[in-house]
N, C-alpha and C positions, 0 to 999 in steps of 0.2 A: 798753106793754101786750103780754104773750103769746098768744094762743090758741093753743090746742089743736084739734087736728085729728085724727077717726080713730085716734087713740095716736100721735101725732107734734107735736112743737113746731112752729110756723111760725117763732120766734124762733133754735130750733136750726137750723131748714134756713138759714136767713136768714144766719147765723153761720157753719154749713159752705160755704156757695156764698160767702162773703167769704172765707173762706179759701182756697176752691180757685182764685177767680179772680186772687189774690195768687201763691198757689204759679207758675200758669201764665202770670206778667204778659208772661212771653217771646215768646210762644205763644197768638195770638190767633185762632186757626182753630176754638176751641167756643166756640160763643156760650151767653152769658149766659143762655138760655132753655134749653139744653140740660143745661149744670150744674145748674141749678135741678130741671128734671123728674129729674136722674139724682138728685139729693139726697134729694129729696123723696119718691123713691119708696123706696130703702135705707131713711131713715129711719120709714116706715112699721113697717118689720118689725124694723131693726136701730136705733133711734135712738141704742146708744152707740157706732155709726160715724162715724168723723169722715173725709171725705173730704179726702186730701189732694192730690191734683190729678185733672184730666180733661182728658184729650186726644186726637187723633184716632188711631186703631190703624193699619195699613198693609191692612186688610181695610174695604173699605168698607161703613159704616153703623155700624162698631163704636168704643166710642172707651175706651182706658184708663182705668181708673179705680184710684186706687192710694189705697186705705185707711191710714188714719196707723194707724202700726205692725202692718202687718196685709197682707193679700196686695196678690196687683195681678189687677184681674179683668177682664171684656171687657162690655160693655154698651150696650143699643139708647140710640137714641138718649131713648127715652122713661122708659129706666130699670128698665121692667116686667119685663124678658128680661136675663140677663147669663149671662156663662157662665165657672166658675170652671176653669182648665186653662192647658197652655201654643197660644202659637198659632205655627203654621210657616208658612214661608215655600219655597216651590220653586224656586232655582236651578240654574244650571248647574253647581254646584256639588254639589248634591243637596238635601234639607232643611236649613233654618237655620233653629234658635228662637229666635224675635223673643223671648219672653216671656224665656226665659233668659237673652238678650245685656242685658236692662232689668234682671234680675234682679243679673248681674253689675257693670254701673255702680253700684247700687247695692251692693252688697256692699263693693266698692273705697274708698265715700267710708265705710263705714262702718268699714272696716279702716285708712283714711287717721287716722280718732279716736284711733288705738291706739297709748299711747308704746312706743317700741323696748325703751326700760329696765324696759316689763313684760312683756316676753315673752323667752325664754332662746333663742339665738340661737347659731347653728352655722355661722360665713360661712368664705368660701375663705381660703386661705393670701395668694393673691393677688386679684385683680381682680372684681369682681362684676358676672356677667353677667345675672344673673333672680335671684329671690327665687320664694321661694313661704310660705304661712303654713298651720303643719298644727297642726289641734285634735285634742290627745292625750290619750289615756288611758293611767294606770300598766300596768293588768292585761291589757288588749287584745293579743293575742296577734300581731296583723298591727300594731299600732302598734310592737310590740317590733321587727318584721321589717323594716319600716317605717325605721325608727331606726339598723336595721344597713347601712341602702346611704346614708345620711347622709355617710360619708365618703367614697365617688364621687361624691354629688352634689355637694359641697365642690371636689373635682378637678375638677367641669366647670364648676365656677364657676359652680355655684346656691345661694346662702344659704338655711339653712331655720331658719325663724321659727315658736319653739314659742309655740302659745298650750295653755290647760289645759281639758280638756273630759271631767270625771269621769261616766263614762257614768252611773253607779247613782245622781249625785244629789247636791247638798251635803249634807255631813255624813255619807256613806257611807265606808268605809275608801279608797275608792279614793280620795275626795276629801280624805281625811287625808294620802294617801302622796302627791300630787302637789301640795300644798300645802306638804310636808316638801321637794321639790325646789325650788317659788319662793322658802321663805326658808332656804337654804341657804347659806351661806358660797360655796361654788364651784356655783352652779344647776347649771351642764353636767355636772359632775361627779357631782352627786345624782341626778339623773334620769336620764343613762345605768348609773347602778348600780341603781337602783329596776327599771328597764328591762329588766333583766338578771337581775332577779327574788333581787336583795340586798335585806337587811333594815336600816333604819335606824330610829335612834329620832327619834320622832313630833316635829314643830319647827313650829307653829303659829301664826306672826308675824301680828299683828292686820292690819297692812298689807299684807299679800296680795292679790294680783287676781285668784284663782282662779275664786270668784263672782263677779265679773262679767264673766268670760273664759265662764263658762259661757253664762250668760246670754246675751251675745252673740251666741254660738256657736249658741242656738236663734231668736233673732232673722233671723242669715243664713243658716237652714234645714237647719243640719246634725241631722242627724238620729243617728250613730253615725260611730267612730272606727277608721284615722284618715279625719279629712275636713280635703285639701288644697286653699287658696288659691289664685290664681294671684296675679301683680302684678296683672292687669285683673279681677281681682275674678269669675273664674272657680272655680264649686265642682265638683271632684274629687273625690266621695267613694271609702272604700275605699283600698286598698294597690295601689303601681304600685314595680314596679324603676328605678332610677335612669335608665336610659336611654329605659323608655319613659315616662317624666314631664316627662323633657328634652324627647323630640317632642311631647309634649301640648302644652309651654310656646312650642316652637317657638322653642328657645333658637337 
C-alpha cells in the first residue's frame, strides 16, 4: 500500500532511503533516521529526486547529500536547511575545496567509462608521463590555440586525449565539422586541419560518439571550451600554455 503525504510518496522515500543506505553500506556514520528525515524532506518539494548517498561533511552538523545524476549539496541534519555551493576547508596550505576534490573523484570514474578508441588521442613519441582529457570544439578560437602547444605537451610527455564538445549543440554546423573529424580515416589528421580553419567535406558515420561525448561533457560540468581533464578527474576550464598545465598537473 502507498500513501501519500503532503505531495510526497512515503513509498518513494521508502525506496530512496533503500537506496541511499545501499549506496553508503561502507559508511555507517548517518544513521538511518537521518537519511530518512533528509529524504523525506527533498521529496516534499522535489519528489523526482532521487538520493544517492548521505554522508557526514567535514563541517559539523552538515552531511553530503549527492543527488543521482544531479549535484552534491550540504544539508542539516533534519533536511529542512541545505545549502547548494562549494565548501572550503583552511589549511596551512591556504583554502582547499572539499566540494571540488568530491567533484573530481567523481569525474575520474566517470571518465574511467570512456573507451580510448573513442576519443582521438595525441601521445609522446616516447614514454607517458600524465594524460589529461580536453573537450573540444571546431570553431573555438582558444581550442585552436589550445591544439597549437599539443606538440610541447607531447615533448613533455603529456598525452592529450580529445574528447568532442560542439559548444552550439547537436546538429549545429559545428557539431557537423567535429563529427566529420571522429569518422575520418586519419581522426588527428582531420581535426588538426579543421583546427586550422580547412574545409572538408561533411562525413557523418552513424557510429560516432560525438553525442554522447557531449552529453557527458555537460554531466561533468563543463560548461565551454576548451575544458581540460586531469588523470584525477580535475576540471581545468579554459586555455593554459603547455608549461603552465604541466605545473597544474604537477607533472
Amino acid at each position: 500500500m502507498m500513501v501519500s503525504v503532503k505531495g510526497f510518496s512515503l513509498a518513494l522515500v521508502a525506496a530512496t532511503v533503500l537506496l541511499v543506505t545501499s549506496a553508503q553500506a561502507e559508511d555507517d556514520k548517518v544513521s538511518a533516521e537521518v537519511a530518512t528525515n533528509i529524504s523525506r524532506a527533498f521529496n516534499m518539494v522535489r519528489p523526482d529526486w532521487q538520493l544517492q548517498s548521505v554522508s557526514p561533511s567535514r563541517m559539523p552538523g552538515l552531511y553530503k547529500v549527492q543527488i543521482l545524476n544531479g549535484p552534491l549539496l550540504y544539508s542539516s541534519a533534519s533536511g529542512l536547511q541545505f545549502v547548494a555551493g562549494d565548501l572550503f576547508e583552511i589549511t596551512d596550505k591556504g583554502f582547499v575545496n572539499l566540494t571540488e576534490h568530491e567533484r573530481s573523484g567523481d569525474r575520474a570514474k566517470l571518465m574511467a567509462g570512456v573507451a580510448k578508441k573513442d576519443m582521438i588521442i595525441f601521445s609522446p613519441a616516447g614514454k607517458v608521463k600524465d594524460y589529461v582529457t580536453v573537450f573540444t570544439d571546431i570553431d573555438c578560437g582558444y581550442c585552436r590555440k589550445l591544439h597549437g602547444e599539443v606538440p610541447k605537451l607531447n615533448e613533455m610527455g603529456i598525452e592529450v586525449r580529445y574528447m568532442a564538445y560542439p559548444r552550439a549543440g547537436i546538429g549545429s554546423k559545428s557539431y557537423n565539422k567535429i563529427v566529420t573529424a571522429w569518422c575520418a580515416d586519419d581522426p588527428k589528421k582531420a581535426l588538426t586541419s579543421l583546427k586550422q580553419g580547412k574545409t572538408m567535406s561533411l562525413n557523418m558515420c552513424e557510429d560516432n560518439p560525438v553525442a554522447k561525448q557531449f552529453m557527458l561533457g555537460q554531466e561533468i560540468g563543463v560548461s565551454g571550451t576548451p575544458a581540460i581533464i586531469t588523470s584525477s578527474g580535475q576540471l581545468l576550464p579554459g586555455y593554459m600554455p603547455a608549461d603552465k598545465l604541466a605545473q597544474a598537473i604537477e607533472l
